[in-house]
C-alpha positions as CSV (number, residue, x, y, z in Angstrom):
1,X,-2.0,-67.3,6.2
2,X,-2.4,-70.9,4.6
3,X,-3.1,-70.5,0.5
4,X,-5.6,-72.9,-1.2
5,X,-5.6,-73.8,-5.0
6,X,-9.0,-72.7,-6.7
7,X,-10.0,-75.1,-9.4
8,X,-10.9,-73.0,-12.8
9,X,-14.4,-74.0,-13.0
10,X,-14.9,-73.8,-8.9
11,X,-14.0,-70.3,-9.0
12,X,-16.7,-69.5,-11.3
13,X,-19.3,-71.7,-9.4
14,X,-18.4,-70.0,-6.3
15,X,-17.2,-73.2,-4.4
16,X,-14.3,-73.3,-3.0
17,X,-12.2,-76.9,-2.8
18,X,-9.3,-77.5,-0.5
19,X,-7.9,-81.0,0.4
20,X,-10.9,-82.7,1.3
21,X,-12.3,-79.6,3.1
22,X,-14.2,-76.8,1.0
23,X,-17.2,-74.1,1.5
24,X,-19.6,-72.5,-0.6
25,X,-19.5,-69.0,-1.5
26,X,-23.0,-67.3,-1.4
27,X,-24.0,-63.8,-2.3
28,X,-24.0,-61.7,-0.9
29,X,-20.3,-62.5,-1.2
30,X,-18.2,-63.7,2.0
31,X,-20.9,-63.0,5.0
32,X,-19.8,-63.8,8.1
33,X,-21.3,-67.4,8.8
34,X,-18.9,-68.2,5.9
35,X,-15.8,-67.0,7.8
36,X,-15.2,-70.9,9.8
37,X,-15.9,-72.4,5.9
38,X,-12.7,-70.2,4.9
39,X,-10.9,-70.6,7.9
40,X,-11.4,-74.5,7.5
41,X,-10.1,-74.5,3.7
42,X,-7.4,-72.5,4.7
43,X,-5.6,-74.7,6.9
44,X,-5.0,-77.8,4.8
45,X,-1.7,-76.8,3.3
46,X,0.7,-79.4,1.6
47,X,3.9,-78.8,-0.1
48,X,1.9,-78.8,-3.5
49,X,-0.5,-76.3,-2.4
50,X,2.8,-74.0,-1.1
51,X,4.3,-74.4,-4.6
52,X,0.8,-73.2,-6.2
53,X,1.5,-70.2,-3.7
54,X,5.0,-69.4,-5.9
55,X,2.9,-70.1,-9.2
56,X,0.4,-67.8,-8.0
57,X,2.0,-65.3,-6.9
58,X,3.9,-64.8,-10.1
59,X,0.3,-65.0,-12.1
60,X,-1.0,-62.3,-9.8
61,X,2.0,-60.1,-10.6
62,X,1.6,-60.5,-14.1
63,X,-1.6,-59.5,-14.9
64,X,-1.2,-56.5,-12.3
65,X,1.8,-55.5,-14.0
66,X,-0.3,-55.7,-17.4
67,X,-3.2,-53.4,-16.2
68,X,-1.1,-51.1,-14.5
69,X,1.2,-51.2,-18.3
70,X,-2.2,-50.8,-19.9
71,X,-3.6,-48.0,-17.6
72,X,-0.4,-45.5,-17.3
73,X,-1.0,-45.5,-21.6
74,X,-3.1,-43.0,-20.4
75,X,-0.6,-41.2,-17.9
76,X,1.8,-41.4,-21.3
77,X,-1.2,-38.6,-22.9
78,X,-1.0,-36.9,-20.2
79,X,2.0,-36.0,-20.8
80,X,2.3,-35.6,-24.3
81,X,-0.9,-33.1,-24.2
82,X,1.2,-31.3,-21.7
83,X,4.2,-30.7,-23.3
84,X,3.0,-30.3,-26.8
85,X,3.1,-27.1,-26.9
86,X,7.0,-26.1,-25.7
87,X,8.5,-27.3,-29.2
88,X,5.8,-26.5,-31.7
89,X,5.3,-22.8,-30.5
90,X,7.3,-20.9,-33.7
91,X,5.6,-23.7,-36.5
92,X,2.1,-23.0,-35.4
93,X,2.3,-19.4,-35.0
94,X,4.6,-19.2,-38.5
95,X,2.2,-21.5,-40.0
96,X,-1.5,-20.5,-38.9
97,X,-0.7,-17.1,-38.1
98,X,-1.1,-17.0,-34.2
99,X,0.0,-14.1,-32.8
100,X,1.9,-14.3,-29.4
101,X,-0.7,-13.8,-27.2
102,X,-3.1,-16.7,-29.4
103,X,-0.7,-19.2,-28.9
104,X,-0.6,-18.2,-25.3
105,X,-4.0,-19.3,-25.3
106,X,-3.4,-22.1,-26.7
107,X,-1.1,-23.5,-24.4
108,X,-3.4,-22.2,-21.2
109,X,-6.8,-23.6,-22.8
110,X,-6.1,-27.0,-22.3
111,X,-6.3,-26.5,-18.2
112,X,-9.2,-24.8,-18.9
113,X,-10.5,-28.5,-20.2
114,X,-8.7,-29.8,-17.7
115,X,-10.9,-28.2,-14.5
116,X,-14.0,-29.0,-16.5
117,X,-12.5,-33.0,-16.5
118,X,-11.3,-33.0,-13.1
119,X,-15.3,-32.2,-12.1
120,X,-16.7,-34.8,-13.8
121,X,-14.2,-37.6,-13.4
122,X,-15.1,-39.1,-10.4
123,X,-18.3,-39.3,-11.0
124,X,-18.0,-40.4,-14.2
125,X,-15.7,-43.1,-12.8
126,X,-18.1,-44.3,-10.7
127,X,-20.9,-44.3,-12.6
128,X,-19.6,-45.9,-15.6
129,X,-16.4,-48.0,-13.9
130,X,-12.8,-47.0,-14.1
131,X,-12.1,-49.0,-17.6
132,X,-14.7,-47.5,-19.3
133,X,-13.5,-43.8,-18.0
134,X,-10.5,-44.4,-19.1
135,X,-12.2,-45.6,-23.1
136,X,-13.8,-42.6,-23.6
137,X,-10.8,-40.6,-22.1
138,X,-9.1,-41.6,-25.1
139,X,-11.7,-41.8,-27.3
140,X,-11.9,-38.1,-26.8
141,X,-8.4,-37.1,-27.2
142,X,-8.1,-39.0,-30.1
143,X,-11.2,-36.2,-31.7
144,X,-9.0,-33.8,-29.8
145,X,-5.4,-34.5,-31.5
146,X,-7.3,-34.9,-35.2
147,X,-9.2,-30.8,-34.4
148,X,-5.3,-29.7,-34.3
149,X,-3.7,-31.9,-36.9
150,X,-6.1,-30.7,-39.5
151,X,-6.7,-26.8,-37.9
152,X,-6.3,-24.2,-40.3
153,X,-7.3,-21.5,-38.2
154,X,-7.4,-20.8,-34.1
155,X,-10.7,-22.2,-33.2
156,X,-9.6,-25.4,-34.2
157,X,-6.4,-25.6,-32.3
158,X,-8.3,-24.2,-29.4
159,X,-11.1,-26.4,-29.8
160,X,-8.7,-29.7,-30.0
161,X,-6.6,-28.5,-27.1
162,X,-9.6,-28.0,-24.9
163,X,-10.5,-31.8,-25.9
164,X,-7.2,-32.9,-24.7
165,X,-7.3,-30.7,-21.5
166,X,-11.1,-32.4,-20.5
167,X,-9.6,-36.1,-21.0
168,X,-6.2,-35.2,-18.9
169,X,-8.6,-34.0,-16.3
170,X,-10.0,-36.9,-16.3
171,X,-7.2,-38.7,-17.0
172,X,-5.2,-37.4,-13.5
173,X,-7.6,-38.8,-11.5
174,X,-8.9,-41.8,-12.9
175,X,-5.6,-44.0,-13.9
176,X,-3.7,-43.3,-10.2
177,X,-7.5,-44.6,-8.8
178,X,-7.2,-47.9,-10.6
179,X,-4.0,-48.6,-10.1
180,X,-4.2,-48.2,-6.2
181,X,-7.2,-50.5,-6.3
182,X,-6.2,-53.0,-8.2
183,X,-2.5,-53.2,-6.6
184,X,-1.5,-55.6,-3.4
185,X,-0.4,-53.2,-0.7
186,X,2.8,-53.8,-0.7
187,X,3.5,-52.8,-4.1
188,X,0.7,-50.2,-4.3
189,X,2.7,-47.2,-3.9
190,X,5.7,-48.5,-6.5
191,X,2.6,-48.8,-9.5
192,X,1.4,-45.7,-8.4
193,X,4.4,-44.0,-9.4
194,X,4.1,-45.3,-12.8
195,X,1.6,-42.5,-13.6
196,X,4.3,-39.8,-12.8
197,X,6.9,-41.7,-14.9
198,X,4.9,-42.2,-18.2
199,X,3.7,-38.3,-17.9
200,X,7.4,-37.7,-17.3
201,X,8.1,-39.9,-20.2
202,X,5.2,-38.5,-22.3
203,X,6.5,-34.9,-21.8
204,X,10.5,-35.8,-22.9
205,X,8.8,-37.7,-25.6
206,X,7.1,-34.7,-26.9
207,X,10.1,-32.5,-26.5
208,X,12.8,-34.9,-28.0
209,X,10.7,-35.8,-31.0
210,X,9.3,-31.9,-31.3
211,X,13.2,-30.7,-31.7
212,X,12.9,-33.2,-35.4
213,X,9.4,-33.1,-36.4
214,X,7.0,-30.5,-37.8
215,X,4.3,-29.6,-35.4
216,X,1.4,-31.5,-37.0
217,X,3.4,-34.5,-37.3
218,X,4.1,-34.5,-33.6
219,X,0.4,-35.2,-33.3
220,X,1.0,-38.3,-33.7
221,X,3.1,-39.2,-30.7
222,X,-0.4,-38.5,-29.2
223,X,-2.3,-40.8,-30.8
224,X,-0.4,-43.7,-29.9
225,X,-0.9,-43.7,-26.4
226,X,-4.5,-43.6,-27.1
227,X,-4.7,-46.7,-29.6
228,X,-2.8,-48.6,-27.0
229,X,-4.9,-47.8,-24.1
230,X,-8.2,-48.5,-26.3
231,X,-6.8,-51.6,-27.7
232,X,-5.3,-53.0,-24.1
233,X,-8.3,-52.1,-22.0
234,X,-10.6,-55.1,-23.5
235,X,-7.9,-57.8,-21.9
236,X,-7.5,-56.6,-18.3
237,X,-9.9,-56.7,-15.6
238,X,-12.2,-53.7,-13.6
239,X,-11.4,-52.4,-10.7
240,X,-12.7,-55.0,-7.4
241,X,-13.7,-52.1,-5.5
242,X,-15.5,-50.5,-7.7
243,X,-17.3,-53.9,-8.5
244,X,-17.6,-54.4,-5.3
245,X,-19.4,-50.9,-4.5
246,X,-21.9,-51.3,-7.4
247,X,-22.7,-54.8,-6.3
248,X,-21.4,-56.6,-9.3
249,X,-20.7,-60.1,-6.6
250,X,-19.7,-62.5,-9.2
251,X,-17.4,-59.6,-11.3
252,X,-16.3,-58.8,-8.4
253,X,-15.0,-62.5,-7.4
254,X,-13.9,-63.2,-10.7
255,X,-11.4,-59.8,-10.8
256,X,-9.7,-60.1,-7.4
257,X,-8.9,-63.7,-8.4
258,X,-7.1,-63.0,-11.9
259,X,-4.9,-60.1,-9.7
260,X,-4.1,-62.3,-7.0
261,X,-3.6,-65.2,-9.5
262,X,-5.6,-68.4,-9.6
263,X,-4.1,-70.1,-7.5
264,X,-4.5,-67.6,-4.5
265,X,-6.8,-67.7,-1.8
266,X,-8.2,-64.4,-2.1
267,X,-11.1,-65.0,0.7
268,X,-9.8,-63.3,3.0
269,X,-9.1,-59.7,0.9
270,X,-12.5,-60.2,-0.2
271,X,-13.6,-60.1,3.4
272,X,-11.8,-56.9,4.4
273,X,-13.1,-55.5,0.7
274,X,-16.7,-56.4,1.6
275,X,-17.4,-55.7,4.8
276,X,-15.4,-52.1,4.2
277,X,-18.2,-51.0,1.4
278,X,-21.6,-52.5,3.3
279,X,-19.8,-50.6,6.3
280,X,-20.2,-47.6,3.9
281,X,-23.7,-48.4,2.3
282,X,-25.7,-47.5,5.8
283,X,-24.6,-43.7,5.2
284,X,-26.8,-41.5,2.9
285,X,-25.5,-40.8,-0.7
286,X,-22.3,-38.8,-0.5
287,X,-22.8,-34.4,-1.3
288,X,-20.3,-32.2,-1.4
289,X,-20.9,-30.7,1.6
290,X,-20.1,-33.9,3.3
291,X,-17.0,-33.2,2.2
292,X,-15.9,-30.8,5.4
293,X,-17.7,-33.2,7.9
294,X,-15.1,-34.1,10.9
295,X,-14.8,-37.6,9.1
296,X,-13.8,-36.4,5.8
297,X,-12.1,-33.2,6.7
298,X,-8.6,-34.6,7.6
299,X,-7.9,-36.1,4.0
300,X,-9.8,-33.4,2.3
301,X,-6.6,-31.3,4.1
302,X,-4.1,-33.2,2.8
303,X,-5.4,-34.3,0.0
304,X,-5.9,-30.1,-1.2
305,X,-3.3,-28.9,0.9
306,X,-0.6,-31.4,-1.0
307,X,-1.9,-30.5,-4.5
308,X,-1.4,-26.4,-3.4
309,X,1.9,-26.9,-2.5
310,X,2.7,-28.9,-5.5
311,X,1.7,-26.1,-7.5
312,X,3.2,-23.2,-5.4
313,X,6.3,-25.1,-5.8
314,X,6.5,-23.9,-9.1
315,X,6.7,-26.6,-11.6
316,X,4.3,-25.5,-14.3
317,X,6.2,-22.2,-14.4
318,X,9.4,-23.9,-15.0
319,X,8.0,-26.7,-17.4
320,X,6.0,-24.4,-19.5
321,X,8.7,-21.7,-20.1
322,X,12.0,-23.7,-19.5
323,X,12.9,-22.6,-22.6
324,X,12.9,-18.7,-21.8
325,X,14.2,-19.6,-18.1
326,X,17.4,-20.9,-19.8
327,X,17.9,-18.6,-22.4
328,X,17.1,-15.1,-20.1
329,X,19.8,-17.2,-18.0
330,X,22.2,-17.5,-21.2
331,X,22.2,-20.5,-21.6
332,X,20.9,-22.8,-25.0
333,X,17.3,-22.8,-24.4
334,X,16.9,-26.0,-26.8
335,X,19.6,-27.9,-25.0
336,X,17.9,-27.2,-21.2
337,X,14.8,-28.4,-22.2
338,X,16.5,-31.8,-23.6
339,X,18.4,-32.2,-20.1
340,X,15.0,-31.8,-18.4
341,X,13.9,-34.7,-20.8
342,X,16.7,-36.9,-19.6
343,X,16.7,-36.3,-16.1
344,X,13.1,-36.4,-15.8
345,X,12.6,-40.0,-16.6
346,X,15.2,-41.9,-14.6
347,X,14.5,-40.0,-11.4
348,X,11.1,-41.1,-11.3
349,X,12.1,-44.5,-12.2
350,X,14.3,-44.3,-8.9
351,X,11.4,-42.7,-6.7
352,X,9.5,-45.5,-7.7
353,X,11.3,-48.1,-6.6
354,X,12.1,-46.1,-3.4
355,X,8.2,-45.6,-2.9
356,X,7.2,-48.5,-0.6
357,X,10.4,-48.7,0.6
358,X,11.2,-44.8,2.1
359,X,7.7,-44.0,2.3
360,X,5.8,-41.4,1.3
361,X,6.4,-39.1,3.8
362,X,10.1,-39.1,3.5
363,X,10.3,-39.3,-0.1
364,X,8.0,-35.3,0.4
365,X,10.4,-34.0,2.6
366,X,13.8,-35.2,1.0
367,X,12.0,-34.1,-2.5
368,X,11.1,-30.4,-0.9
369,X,14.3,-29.9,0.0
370,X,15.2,-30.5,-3.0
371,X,13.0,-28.4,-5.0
372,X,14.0,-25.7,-2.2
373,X,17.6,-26.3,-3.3
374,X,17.1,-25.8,-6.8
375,X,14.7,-22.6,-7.2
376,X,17.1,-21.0,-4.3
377,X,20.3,-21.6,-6.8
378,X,17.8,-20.4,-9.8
379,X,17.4,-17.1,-8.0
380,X,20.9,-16.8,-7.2
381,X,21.7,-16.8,-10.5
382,X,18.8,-14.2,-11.6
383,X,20.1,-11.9,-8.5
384,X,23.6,-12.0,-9.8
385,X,22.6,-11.6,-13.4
386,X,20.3,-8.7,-12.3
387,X,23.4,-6.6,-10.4
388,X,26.3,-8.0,-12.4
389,X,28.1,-10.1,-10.6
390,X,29.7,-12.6,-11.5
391,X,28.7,-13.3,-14.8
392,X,30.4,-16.3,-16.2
393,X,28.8,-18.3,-13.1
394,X,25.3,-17.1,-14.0
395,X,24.4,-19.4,-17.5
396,X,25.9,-22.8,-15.3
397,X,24.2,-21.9,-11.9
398,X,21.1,-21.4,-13.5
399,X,21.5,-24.9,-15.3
400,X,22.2,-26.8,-11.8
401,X,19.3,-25.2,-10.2
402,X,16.7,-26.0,-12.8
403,X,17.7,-29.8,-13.1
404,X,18.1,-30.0,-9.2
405,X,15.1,-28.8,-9.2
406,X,12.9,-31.0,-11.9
407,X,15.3,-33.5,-10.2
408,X,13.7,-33.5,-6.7
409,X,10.4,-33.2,-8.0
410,X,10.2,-35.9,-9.8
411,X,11.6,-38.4,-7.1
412,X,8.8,-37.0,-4.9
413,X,6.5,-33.8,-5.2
414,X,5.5,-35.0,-8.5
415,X,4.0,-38.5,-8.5
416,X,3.6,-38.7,-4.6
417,X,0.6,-36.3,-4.1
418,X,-1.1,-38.0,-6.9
419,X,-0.6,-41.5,-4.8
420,X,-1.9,-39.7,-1.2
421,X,-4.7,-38.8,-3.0
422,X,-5.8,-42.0,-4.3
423,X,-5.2,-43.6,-1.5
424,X,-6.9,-41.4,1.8
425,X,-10.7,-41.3,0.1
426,X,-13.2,-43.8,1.6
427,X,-15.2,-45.5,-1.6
428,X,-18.1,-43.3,-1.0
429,X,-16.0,-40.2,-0.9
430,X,-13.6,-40.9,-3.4
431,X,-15.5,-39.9,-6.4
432,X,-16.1,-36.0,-4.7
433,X,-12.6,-35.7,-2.9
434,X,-10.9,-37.0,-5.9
435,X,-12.9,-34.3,-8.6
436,X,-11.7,-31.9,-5.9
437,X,-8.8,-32.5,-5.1
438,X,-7.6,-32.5,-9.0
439,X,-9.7,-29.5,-9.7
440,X,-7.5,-27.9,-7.1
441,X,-4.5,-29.1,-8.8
442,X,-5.3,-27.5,-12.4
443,X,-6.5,-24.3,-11.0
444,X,-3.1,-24.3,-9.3
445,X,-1.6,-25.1,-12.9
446,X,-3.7,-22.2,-14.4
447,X,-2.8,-20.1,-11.7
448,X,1.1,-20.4,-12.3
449,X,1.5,-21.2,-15.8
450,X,-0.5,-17.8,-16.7
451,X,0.7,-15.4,-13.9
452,X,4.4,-16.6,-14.5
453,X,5.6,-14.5,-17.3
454,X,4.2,-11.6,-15.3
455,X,6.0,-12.7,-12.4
456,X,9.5,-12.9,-14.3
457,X,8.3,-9.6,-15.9
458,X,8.9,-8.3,-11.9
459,X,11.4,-10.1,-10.8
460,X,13.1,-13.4,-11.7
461,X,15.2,-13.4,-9.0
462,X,12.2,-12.7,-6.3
463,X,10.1,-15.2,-8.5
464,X,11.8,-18.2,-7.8
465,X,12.6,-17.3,-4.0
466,X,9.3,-17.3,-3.4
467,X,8.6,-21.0,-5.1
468,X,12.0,-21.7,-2.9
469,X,9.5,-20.3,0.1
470,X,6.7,-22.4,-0.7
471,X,9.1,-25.5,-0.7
472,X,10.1,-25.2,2.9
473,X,6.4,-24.4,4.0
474,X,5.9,-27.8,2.1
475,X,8.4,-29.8,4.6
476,X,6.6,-28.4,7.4
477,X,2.6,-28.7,5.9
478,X,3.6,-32.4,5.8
479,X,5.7,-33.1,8.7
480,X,3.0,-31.6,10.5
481,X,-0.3,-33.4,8.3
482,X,0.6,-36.0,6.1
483,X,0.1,-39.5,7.0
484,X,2.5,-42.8,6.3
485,X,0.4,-44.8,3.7
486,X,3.1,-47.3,3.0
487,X,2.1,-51.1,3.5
488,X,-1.1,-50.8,4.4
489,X,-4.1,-51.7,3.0
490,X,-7.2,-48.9,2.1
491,X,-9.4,-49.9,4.3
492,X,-6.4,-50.2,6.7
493,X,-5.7,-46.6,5.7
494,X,-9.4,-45.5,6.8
495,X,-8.8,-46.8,10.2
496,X,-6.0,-44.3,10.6
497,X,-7.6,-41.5,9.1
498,X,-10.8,-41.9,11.7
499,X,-8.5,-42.5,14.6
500,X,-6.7,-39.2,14.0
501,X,-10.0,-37.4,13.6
């Protein structure tokens, strides 16, 4: 494909110059009599114009890498407003006077908030745009980390972590949307995993730094990520496809362009992008119910199915009480929870680079395995422990098992699901399937996190060989379902969606 420079001032004229060829860009943008204009600009290629390309390419890369950095601020909330509460449990029940079971609450309240964001966030994000989402996201959990810094009682500490929970709802599924929209294909799935990494990181932050700080103090890690997300938004640009969807032509031009750099002939992405949403805009407004239609069904499967087994897997069990796990296991509860911060952080790193390289689907099965692996080896230990044998190998077995576990899912189970899901929604679905698909996930959160002290209560051992179950059922849920997104476009995606259907 031959690549044209764009003049500053042509692009926002709409006319396109190229050698001594050109065409004009009309709206609606990129019809289909303007195809031969495009095709004619494109082919007069000199060595200057292939040296733009290099340029280009770099400038597109740059302010993708930008929004992405400014976007996964968010994913960095995420996870601080979900680890929070592991280190500040004994200050805020000492201090306010929570009694056990309160500051049980506490911790479960914020995915209560959570559901009631995941509901609202895609339409939300449509309705408003994904940048200004994401401002009020933070907007709110700003209120929400000021209720607990100043709570002298329980119904502000519930009220402030309810706040948090409604803008990580939103949150989860609004900042792995925009990245995949704004991201060339071929490194879509490797800024996709960004989101995983900065809650990864936001979560060892909270840990690490809760270990030295009091408890109100720690609010503060929270904050940050907010004021940087707020104060970054203003200098990247909106998501094309959203623009494109609400018929914003010019924004819509003027976006692709500073992603793809100026120098980048972006005519013919603008093409597929078009023609992909007035394709859509000849069906009726999307319902719920349209939902389980035979064209939506298939990602609505894997889109739900993924998020169950992510949570069956275990995760929030093991990340809310790693603590307990270690020390019922003999081993230093405080010094477990700081591995799982290391670990956690350059794993995800490594799954994302190995995302649009492995593929999605391999990177699930190789990171079920592992999960597999690692609750197995947990509830060896707790059998052992349980009839007394071999003691002295119970506190180190336990150890391996819990970091091979948070170790394989967090190369794959973790951010991958997230990715799948912002990638198999058509446009006009996204904003339904998405709100479902994340409501699924926090119920699956609630779910776990509050029936897993009970479940412990019955049997540790038995506890983590059934997560160990649901990790092989995993392998075969998407061996047999989940589709290879790797290198392909989203509309390209939707192709191969409708021809399995």
């Amino acid at each position: 494909m031959g690549i044209v420079r764009f003049p500053d001032n042509d692009v926002e004229s709409g006319v396109v110059g190229a050698g001594g060829g050109g065409g004009e860009v009309r709206a609606p943008l990129l019809r289909w009599d303007d195809r031969k204009e495009d095709a004619d600009a494109k082919i007069h290629v000199d060595e200057e114009v292939v040296d733009s390309c290099g340029r280009g390419r770099a400038g597109s890369l740059s302010m993708v890498l930008l929004s992405t950095a400014v976007a996964v601020c968010g994913s960095f909330e995420f996870g601080t407003c979900v680890g929070y509460s592991a280190p500040t449990q004994s200050g805020i029940v000492d201090e306010v006077g929570l009694s056990i079971s309160g500051f049980a609450i506490f911790g479960s309240i914020l995915t209560i908030g959570a559901m009631i964001g995941a509901v609202t966030s895609g339409r939300l994000a449509d309705f408003l745009g994904r940048k200004m989402t994401m401002q009020i996201s933070a907007t709110i959990c700003i209120f929400g980390w000021l209720f607990i810094y100043f709570a002298k009682g329980a119904t502000m500490l519930y009220f402030g972590r309810t706040l948090l929970g409604y803008s990580t709802g939103i949150l989860s599924y609004v900042v792995p949307v925009f990245i995949a929209e704004i991201a060339p294909k071929d490194l879509r799935g490797g800024l996709a995993t960004s989101n995983q990494l900065l809650i990864c990181s936001g979560s060892s932050a909270t840990y690490i730094v809760g270990a030295l700080v009091a408890w109100r103090n720690l609010v503060f890690v929270g904050i940050m990520p907010c004021l940087l997300l707020l104060a970054g938004l203003p200098f990247i640009p909106e998501s094309p496809r959203w623009l494109a969807n609400v018929g914003r032509e010019k924004e819509f031009r003027t976006s692709l362009q500073k992603l793809r750099g100026e120098n980048v002939d972006t005519s013919e992405e603008a093409i597929e992008i078009k023609e992909y949403i007035e394709s859509l805009q000849s069906f009726p407004k999307a319902r719920i119910q349209d939902l389980f239609l035979s064209k939506n069904i298939y990602a609505v499967t894997v889109g739900v199915g993924l998020m169950i087994f992510q949570q069956l897997g275990g995760i929030n069990g093991v990340g809310f009480y790693a603590s307990s796990i270690f020390t019922s296991a003999g081993f230093s509860g405080k010094l477990g929870t700081i591995l799982i911060g290391i670990i956690q952080i350059p794993i995800t790193l490594f799954g994302a680079i190995l995302m649009d390289r492995s593929g999605r689907r391999v990177l699930l099965m190789v990171s079920a395995s592992g999960t597999f692996l690692g609750c197995f080896m947990t509830g060896i230990s707790f059998y052992l422990k349980a009839h007394g044998l071999f003691p002295e190998w119970v506190p180190a077995l336990a150890l391996s098992g819990i970091l091979v576990y948070i170790g394989a899912y967090s190369i794959g189970m973790g951010p991958v699901p997230w990715v799948v899901m912002s990638e198999i929604f058509s446009i006009n679905m996204k904003a339904i399937g998405g709100s479902l698909v994340t409501l699924v996930s926090w119920l699956g959160s609630f779910a776990i996190s509050y029936s897993f002290s009970f479940l412990m209560d019955w049997s540790s051992a038995g506890t983590f060989f059934m997560f160990s179950a649901a990790s092989l059922a995993t392998i075969l849920f998407v061996a047999r379902l989940v589709p290879e997104t790797k290198g392909r476009t989203l509309e390209e995606i939707q192709d191969t969606l409708n021809s399995r259907r």
